[in-house]
C-alpha positions in Angstrom: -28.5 -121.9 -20.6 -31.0 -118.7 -19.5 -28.7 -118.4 -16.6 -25.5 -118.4 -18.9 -27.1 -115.6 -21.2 -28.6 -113.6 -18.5 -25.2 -113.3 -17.0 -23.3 -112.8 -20.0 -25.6 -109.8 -20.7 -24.9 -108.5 -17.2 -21.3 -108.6 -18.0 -21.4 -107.4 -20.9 -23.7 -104.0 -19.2 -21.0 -103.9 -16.9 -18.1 -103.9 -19.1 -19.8 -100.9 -21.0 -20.6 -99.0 -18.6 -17.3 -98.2 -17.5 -15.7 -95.9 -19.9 -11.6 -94.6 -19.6 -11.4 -90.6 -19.5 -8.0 -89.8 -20.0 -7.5 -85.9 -18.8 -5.7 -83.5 -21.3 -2.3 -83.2 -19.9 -0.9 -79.5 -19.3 3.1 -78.8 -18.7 3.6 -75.8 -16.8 6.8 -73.6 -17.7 7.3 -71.2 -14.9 10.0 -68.5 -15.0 12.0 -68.1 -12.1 11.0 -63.7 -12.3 7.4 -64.2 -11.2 6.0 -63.9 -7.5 5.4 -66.9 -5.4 1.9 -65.6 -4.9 1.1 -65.6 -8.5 2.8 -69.0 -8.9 0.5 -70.7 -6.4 -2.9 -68.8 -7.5 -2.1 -70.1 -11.1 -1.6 -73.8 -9.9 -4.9 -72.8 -7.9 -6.7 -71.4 -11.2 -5.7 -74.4 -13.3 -7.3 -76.9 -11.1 -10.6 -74.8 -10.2 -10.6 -74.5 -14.2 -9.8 -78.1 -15.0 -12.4 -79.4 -12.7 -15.3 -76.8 -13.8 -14.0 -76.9 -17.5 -12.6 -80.6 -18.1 -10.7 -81.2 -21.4 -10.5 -85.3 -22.2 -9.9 -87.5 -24.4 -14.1 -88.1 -25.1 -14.0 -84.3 -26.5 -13.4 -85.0 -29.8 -11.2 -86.0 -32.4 -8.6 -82.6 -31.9 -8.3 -83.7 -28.4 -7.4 -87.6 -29.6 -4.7 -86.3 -31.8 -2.9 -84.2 -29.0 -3.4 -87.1 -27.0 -1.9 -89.4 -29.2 1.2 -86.8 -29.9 2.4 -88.1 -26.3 3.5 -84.8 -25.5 1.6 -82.7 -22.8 -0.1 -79.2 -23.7 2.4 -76.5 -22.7 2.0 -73.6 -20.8 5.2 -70.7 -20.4 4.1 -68.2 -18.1 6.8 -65.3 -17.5 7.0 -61.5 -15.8 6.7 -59.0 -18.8 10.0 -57.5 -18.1 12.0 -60.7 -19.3 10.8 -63.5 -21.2 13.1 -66.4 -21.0 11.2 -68.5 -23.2 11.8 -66.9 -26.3 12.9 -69.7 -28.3 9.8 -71.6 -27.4 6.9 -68.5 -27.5 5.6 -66.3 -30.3 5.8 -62.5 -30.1 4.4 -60.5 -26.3 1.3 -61.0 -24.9 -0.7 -63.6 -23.7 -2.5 -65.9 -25.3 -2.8 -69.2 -27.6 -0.2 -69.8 -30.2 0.4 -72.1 -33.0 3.1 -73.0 -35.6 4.8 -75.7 -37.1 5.7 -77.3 -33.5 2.3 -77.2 -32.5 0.1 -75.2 -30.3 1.1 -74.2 -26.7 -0.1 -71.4 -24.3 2.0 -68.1 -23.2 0.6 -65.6 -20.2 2.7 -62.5 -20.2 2.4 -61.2 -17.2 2.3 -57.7 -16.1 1.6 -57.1 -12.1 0.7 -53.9 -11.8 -2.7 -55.4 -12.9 -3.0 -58.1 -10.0 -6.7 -59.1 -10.3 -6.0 -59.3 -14.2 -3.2 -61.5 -13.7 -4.5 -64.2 -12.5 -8.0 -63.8 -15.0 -5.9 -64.1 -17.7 -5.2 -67.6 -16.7 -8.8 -68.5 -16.9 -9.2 -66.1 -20.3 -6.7 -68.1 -22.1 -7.3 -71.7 -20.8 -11.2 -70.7 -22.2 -9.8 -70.7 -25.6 -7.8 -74.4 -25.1 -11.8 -75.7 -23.5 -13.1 -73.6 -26.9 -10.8 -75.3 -29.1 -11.1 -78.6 -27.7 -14.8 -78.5 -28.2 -14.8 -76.9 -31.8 -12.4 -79.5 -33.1 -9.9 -77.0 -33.5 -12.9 -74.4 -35.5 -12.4 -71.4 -33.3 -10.1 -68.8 -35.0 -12.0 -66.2 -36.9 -11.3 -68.1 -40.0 -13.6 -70.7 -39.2 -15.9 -69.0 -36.5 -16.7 -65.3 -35.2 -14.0 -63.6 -32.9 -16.4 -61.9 -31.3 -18.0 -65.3 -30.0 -14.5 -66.6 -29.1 -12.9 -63.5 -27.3 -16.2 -62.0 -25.9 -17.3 -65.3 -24.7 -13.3 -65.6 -23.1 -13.7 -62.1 -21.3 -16.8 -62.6 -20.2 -16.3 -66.0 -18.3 -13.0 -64.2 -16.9 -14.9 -61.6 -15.0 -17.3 -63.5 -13.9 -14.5 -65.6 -12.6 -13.1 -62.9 -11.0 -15.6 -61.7 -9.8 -16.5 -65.0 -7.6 -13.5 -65.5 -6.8 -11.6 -62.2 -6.1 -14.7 -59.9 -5.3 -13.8 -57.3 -8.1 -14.2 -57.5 -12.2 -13.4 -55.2 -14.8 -16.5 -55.7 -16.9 -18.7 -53.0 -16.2 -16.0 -50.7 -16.0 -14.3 -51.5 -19.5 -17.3 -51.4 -21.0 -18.8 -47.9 -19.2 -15.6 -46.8 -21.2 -16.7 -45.0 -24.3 -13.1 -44.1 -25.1 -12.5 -47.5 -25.4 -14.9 -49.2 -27.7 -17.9 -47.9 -30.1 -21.0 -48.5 -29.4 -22.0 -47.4 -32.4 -19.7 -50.0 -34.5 -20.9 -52.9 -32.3 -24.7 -52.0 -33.2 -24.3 -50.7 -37.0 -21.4 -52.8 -37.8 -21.6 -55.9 -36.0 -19.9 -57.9 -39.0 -16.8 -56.0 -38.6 -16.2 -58.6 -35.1 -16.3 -61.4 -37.0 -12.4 -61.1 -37.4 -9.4 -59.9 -36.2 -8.5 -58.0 -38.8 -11.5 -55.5 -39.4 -12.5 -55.5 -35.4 -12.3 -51.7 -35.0 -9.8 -49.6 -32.6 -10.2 -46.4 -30.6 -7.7 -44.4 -29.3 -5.4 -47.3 -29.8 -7.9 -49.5 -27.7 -9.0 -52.8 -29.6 -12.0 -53.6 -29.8 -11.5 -57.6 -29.8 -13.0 -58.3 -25.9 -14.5 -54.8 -24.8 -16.7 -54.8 -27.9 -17.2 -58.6 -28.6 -18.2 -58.7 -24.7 -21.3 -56.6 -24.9 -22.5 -58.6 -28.4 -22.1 -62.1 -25.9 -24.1 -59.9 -22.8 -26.5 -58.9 -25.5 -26.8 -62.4 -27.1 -27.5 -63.9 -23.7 -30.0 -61.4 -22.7 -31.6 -62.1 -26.0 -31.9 -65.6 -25.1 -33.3 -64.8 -21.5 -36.3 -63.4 -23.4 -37.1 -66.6 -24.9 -37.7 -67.7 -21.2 -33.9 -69.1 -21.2 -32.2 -69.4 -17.4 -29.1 -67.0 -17.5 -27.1 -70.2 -16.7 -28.8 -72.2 -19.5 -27.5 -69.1 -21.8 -24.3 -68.8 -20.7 -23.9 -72.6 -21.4 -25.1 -72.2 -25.2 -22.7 -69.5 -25.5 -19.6 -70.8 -23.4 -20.1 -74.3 -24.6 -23.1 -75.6 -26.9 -21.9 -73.6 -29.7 -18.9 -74.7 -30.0 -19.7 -78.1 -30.2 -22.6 -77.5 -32.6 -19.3 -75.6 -34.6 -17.5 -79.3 -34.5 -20.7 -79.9 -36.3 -20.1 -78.2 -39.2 -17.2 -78.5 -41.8 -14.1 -76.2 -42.0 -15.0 -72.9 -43.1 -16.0 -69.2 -42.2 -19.5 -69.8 -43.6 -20.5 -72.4 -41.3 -20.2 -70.6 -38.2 -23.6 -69.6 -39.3 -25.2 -73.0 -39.1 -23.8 -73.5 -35.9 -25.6 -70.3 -34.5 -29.0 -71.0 -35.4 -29.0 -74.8 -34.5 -27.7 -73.6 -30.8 -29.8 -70.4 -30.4 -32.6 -71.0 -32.6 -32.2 -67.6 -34.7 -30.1 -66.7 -37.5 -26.8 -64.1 -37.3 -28.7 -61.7 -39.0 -31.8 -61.5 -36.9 -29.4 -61.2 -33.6 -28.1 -58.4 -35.4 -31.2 -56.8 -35.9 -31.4 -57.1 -32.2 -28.5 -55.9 -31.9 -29.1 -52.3 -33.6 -31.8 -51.6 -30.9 -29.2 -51.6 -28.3 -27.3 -48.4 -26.2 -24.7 -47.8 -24.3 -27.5 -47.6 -21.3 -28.5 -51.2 -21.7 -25.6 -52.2 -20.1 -26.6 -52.6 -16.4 -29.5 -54.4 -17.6 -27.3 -57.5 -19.3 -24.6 -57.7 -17.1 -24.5 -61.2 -15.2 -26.0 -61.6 -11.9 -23.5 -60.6 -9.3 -24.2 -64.4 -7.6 -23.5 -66.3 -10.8 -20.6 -68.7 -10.5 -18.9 -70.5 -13.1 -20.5 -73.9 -11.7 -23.8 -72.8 -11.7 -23.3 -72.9 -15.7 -21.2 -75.5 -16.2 -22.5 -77.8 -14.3 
């Protein structure tokens, strides 16, 4: 009878042990106008990004429920001069959109900005992994845009900058035609949406800005004796599931910040206002960081 229970318990370990991970399915839409080359590095990005980045169904609940709609994600990717997936897309540009079908990705592609091209890729599948893992609290009605879109162009340069040698990071941000630095260290509140994130010269202010309150919030966390990859992970992920966390509504972003990096919104702020334009060679990411090194 020991022998019977002893092995019933090993079975039962066994049986366990072994859970089903069922990977987010994507759909690619590829228009017929855009380069080979870009074609292949964007098959290329999506399984470097996927592997790294890994939506499944063990996310959370959001990713169940697109699961369970038995229709894969879609992605339309098209050259900006003609978009022939008009009836299926929302508006120009890239990015995530949602309506009464359901959510889907568009890249709008404009090549006389190769390197940015392909980033974009990894930009906008960010906001898919930041979804996933925020059961579905990322827009700035639940959480802050500067979180979700500095966190998005941050992980893009780095990206590109591992994987293409080059990244726009330091130079958008050297740009003071482009973005107030004043705004971001006086007015930090005003990147918690869409709607008041400021514009200069026609320049908004949703990644350039929001990118140097992620840099600063990471270097911030270094302070407290945090590894640059441990702090890129709180930001890039941690957060966002401490944001699942919490119900639906703007307010409990704030919860969500403190649990993950042990200070309130309004003491990074404060942090915040110390900060100049000059800082920024002192928190931009080490030029050997790769996106595995925090992901991993």
């Amino acid at each position: 009878m020991k022998k019977i229970i002893s092995t019933f318990i090993i079975l039962f370990i066994s049986t366990n042990a072994v859970i089903a991970v069922e990977k987010f399915k994507f759909k690619y839409h590829i228009a017929d106008n855009l380069a080979k080359e870009w074609v292949t590095e964007f098959n290329n990005i999506m399984n470097i990004v996927q592997e790294v980045l890994p939506i499944n169904e063990n996310t959370n609940s959001w990713v169940k429920r697109e699961l369970n709609r038995m229709e894969p994600f879609n992605i339309y990717a098209w050259n900006r001069k003609k978009n022939p997936f008009k009836k299926f897309t929302m508006g120009k540009g890239s990015g995530v959109r949602s309506d009464s079908r359901g959510r889907w990705m568009q890249l709008d592609i404009k090549f006389s900005e190769k390197n940015h091209s392909y980033s974009v890729v990894v930009h906008e599948y960010f906001h898919v992994y930041q979804i996933a893992l925020s059961e579905d609290k990322f827009y700035d009605r639940d959480s802050a845009k500067w979180l979700g879109e500095g966190g998005a162009k941050v992980l893009q340069e780095i990206y590109s900058r591992q994987y293409y040698g080059k990244d726009m990071l330091k130079k958008d941000i050297q740009k003071s035609e482009r973005w107030s630095i004043k705004k971001v260290t006086k007015e930090p509140h005003l990147f918690e949406k869409y709607a008041t994130s400021p514009t200069k010269k026609g320049f908004d202010s949703n990644y350039t800005g929001s990118a140097f309150m992620v840099l600063a919030l990471v270097n911030e966390l270094k302070k407290n004796n945090i590894s640059e990859e441990e702090a890129f992970e709180l930001v890039f992920r941690e957060y966002w599931i401490q944001r699942s966390k919490q119900p639906y509504d703007s307010k409990y972003w704030r919860v969500a910040f403190k649990n993950t990096f042990g200070m309130s919104v309004e003491d990074f702020y404060k942090k915040l206002s110390k900060y100049k334009r000059k800082d920024l060679k002192k928190i931009l990411p080490s030029k050997t960081l790769k996106i595995q090194d925090i992901f991993s």
